[in-house]
C-alpha positions as CSV (number, residue, x, y, z in Angstrom):
1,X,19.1,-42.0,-28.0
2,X,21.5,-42.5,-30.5
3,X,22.7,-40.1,-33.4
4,X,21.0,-42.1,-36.2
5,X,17.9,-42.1,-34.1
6,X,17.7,-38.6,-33.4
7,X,18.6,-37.3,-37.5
8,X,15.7,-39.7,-37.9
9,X,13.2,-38.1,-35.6
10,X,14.3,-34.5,-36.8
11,X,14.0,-35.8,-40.7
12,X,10.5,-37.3,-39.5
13,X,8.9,-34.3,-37.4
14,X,11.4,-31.1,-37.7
15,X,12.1,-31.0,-34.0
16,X,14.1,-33.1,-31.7
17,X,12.4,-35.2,-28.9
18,X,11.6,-33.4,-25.2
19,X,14.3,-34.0,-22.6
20,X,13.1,-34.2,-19.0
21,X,15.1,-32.4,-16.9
22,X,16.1,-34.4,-13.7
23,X,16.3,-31.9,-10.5
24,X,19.7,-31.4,-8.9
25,X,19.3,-33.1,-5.6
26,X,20.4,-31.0,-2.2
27,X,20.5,-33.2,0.6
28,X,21.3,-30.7,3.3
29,X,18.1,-29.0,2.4
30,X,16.4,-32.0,4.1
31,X,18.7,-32.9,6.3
32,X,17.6,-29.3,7.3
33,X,14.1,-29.7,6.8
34,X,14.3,-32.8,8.9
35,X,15.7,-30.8,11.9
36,X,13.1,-28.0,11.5
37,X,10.6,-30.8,11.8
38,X,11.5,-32.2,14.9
39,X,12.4,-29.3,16.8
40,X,9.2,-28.0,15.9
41,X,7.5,-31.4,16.8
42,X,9.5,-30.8,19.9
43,X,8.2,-28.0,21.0
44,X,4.8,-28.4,20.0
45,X,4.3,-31.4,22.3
46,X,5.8,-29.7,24.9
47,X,3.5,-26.5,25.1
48,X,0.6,-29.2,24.8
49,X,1.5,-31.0,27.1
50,X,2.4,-28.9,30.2
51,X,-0.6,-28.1,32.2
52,X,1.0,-25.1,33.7
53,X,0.4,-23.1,30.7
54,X,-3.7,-23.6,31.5
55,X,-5.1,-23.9,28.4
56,X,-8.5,-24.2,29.7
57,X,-7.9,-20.5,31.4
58,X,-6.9,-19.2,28.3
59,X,-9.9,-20.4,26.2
60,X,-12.5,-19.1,28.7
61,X,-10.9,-15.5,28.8
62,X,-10.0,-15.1,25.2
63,X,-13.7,-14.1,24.2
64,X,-14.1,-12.4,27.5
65,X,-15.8,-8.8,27.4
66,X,-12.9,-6.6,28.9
67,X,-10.4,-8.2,26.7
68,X,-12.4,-7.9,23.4
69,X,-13.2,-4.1,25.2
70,X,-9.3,-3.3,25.8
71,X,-8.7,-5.3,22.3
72,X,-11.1,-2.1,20.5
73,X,-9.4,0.4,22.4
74,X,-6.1,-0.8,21.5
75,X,-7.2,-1.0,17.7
76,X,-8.6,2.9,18.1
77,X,-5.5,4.2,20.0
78,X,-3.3,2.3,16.6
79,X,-5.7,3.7,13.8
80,X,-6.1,7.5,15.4
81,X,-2.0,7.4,16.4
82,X,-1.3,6.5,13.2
83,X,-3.7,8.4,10.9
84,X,-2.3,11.4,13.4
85,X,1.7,10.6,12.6
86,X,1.3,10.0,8.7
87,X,-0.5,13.4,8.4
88,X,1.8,15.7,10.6
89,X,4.5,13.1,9.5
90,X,4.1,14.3,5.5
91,X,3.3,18.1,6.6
92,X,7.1,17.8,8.9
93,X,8.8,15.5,5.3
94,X,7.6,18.3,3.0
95,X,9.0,21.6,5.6
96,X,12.5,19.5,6.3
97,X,12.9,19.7,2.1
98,X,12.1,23.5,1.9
99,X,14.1,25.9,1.1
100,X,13.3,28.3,3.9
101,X,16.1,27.4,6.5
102,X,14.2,28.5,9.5
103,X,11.3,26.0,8.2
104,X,13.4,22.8,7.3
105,X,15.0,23.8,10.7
106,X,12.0,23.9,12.9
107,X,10.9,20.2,11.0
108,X,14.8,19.0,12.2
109,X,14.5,19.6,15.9
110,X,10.9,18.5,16.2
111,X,12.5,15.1,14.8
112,X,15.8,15.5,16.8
113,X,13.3,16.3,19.7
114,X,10.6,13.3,19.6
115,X,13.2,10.6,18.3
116,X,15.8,11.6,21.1
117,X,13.6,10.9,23.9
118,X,11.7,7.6,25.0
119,X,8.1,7.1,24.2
120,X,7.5,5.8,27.6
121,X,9.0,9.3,29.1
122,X,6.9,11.1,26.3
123,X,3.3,9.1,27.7
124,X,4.2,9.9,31.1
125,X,5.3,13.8,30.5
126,X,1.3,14.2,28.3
127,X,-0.6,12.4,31.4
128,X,1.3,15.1,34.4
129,X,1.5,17.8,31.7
130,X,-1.5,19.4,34.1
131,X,1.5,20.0,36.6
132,X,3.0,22.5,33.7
133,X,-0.2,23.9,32.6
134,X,-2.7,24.0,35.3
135,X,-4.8,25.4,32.9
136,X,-4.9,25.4,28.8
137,X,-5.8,28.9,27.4
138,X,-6.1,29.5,23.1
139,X,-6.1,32.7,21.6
140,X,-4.0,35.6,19.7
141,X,-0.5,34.7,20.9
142,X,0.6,37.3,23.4
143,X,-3.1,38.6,23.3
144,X,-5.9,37.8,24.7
145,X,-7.6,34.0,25.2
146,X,-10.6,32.8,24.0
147,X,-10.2,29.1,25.2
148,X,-10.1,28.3,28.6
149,X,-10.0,25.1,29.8
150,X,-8.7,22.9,33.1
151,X,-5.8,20.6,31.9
152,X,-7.3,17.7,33.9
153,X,-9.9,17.6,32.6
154,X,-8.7,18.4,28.7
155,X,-6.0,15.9,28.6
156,X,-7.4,12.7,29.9
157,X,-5.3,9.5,30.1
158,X,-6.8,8.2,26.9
159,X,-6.1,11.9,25.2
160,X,-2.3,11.9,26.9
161,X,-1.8,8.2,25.1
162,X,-3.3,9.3,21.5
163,X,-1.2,13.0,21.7
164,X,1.7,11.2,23.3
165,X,1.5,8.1,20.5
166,X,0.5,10.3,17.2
167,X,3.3,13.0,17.8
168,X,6.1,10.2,18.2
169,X,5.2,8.4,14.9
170,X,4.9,11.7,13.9
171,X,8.9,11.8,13.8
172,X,9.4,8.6,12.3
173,X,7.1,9.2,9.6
174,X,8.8,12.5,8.5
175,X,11.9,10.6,8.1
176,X,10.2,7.9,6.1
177,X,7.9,10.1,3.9
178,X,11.5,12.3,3.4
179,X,12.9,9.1,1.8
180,X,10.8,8.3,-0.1
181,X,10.2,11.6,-1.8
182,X,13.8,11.8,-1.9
183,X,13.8,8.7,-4.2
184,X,11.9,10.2,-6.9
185,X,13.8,11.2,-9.4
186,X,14.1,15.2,-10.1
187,X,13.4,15.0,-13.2
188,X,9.9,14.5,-12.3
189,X,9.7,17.8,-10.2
190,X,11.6,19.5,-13.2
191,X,9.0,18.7,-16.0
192,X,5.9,19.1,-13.4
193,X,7.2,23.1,-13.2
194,X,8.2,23.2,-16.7
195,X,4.4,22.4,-17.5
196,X,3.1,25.0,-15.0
197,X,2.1,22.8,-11.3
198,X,2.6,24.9,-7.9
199,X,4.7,23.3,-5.3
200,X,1.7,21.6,-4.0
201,X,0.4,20.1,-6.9
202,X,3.8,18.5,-7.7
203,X,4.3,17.2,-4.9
204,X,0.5,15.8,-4.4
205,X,0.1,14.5,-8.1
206,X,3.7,13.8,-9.3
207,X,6.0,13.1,-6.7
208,X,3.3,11.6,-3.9
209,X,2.0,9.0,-5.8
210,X,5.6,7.5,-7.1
211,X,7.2,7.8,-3.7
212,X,4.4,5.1,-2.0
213,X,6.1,2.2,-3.4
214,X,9.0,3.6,-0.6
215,X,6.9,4.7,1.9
216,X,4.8,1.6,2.3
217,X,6.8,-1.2,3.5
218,X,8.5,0.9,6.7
219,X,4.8,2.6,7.2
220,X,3.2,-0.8,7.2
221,X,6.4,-1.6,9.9
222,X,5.2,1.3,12.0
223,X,1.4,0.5,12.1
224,X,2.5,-2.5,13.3
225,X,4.9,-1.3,15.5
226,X,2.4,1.1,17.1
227,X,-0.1,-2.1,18.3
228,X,2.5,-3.2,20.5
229,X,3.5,0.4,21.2
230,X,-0.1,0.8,22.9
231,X,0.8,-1.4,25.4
232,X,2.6,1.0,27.2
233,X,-0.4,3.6,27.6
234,X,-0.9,0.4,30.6
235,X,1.5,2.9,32.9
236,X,-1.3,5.8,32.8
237,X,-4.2,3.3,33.7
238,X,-5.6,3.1,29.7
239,X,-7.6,0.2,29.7
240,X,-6.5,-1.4,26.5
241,X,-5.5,-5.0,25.4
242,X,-2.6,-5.9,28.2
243,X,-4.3,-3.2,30.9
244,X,-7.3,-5.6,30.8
245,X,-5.6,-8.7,31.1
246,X,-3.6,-7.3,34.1
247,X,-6.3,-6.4,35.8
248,X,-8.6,-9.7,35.6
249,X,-4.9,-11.5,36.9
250,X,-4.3,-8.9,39.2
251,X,-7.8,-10.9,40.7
252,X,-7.5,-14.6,39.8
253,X,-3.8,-14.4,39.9
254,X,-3.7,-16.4,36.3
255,X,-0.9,-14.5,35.1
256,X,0.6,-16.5,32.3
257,X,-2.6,-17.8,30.6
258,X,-3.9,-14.0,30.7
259,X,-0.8,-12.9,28.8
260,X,-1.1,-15.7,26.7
261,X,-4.7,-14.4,25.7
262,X,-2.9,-10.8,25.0
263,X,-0.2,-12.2,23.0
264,X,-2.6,-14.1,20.8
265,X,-4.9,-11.6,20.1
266,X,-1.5,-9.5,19.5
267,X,-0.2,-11.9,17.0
268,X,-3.9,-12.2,14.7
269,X,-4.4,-8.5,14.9
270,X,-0.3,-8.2,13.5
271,X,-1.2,-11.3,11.3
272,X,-4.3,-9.6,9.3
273,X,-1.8,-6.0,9.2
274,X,0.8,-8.1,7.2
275,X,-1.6,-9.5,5.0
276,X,-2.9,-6.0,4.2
277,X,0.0,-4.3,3.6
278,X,1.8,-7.0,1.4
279,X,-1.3,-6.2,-0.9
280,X,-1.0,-2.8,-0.6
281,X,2.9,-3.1,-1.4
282,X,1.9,-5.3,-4.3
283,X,-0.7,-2.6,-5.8
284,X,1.6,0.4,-5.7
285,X,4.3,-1.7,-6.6
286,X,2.8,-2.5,-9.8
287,X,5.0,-0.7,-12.4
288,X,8.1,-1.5,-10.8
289,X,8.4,-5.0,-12.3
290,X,7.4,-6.9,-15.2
291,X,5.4,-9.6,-13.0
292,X,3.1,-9.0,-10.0
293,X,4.7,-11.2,-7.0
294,X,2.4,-14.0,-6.6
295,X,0.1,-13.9,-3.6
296,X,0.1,-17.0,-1.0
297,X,-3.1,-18.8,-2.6
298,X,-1.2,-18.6,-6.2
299,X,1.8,-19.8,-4.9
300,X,0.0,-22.6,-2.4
301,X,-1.9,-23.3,-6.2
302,X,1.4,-23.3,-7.9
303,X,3.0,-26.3,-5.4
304,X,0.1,-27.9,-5.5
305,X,-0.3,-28.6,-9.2
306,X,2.8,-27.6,-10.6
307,X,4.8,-30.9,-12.4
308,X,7.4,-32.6,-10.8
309,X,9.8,-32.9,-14.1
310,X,10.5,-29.8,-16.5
311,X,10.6,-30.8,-19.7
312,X,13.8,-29.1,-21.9
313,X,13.3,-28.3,-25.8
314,X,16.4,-28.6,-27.7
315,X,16.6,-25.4,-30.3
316,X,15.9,-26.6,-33.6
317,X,18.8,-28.0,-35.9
318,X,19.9,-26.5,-39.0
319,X,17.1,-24.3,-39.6
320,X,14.0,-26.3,-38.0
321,X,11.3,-24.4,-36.7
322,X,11.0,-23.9,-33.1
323,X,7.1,-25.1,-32.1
């Protein structure tokens, strides 16, 4: 457009025409994209194709009732280690940050302690603790007991994998509830005291509720971490998820396709525990942005329907008004 034709249509309507804006091309992204493709493509065909992988075997097991029964089991043993570890894991975050040395102490070596060792070591010591402790007695320390029970029968294989499961995350969670109260600034703590709130209600009001947008994303990494963690309760005969697919190959020797049934029903559980804690990391993240992060349906809706061409507004000439 030339210059007479442009003062003409700014004389005429007060604001210059709308420039489309042509995208800079990037050929290496498809030259990339194109790779991707066929690799993928690649691979695809071939796990299709080969018959060794049994895909017959694998769809009449997936539904099959010991593997949905060591599927629940595996789900329990997650949710009760878990729910155990973030509990004693905030209790442990809060002693390490008090001022009483032999109680921030006590906190460090229980974490030196549990992080230091292997969590296969720590199943294995909870299911032959009975070789210790014959016998579990509670009571007045260095008085009498009130609580007698056989160890064998207390601290069953199912009860060594939750205590030896819960008390491990346990460790990691102090650490990660520690940072994250840790990031909240002291000023916070400062003006809760000025106004009159108890150590407790600072920390449970004030400083709890700021430090989740830290705690989250590693906590959401540990729940995850801990499904696949479960699956080596298998060494102390728990029957969960992998433990039940061993033992139906262990008859029809169809050892690939049963751990093919495991590692799917791995990946959907892990699958739906990403989904739930982007949305939880998107709710507490709320006031630390101007703009939510879009969700995958906005953002599938926003390359769907979104124009091809921006359109670029020159700013107004000489005093026009911007529309």
């Amino acid at each position: 457009m030339s210059t007479s034709d442009t003062a003409d249509t700014l004389a005429a309507t007060g604001r210059p025409d709308e420039i489309k804006a042509v995208p800079v091309r990037h050929p290496g992204r498809w030259v990339a994209t194109a790779i991707i493709v066929v690799v993928l493509a690649a691979v695809g065909n071939s796990v299709a194709t080969n018959s060794r992988f049994e895909w017959g075997v694998v769809g009449h097991f997936f539904f099959s009732s010991r593997i949905l029964d060591g599927l629940v089991l595996t789900l329990e043993l997650t949710a009760v280690a878990m729910v155990i570890g973030i509990a004693f894991g905030a209790v442990l975050a809060v002693m390490r940050l008090s001022p009483n040395p032999l109680v921030s102490g006590s906190s460090w070596v229980y974490v030196w302690f549990f992080r230091g060792t292997p969590l296969l070591v720590q199943i294995l010591f909870w299911y032959a603790i009975a070789a210790l402790y014959p016998r579990v007695n509670l009571g007045i320390p260095f008085g009498p007991a009130f609580i007698h029970a056989n160890a064998n029968e207390l601290i069953t294989p199912v009860t060594a994998a939750i205590l030896a499961l819960g008390l491990n995350e346990a460790a990691y969670m102090a650490e990660i509830v520690r940072a994250g109260i840790l990031s909240v600034d002291e000023g916070q703590t400062e003006a809760a005291q000025a106004l009159g709130f108890t150590r407790l209600q600072t920390m449970r009001r004030i400083v709890l509720p700021q430090a989740m947008r830290v705690i989250l994303p590693p906590t959401g990494n540990e729940t995850i971490s801990m499904l696949k963690n479960t699956a080596l309760v298998s060494v102390i005969s728990v029957t969960e998820l992998l433990f039940a697919a061993q033992q139906i190959y262990d008859v029809n020797y169809k050892t690939i396709p049963l751990l093919l049934v495991a590692s799917i029903w791995y990946l959907i559980v892990t699958t739906v525990l990403s989904i739930g804690q982007y949305y939880l990391e998107r709710h507490y993240g709320r006031g630390s942005s101007r703009e939510q992060p879009l969700t995958l349906l906005q953002r599938v809706r926003g390359n769907l329907f979104s124009s091809r061409h921006a359109t670029v507004e020159v700013p107004g000439v000489g005093g026009s008004p911007n529309r």
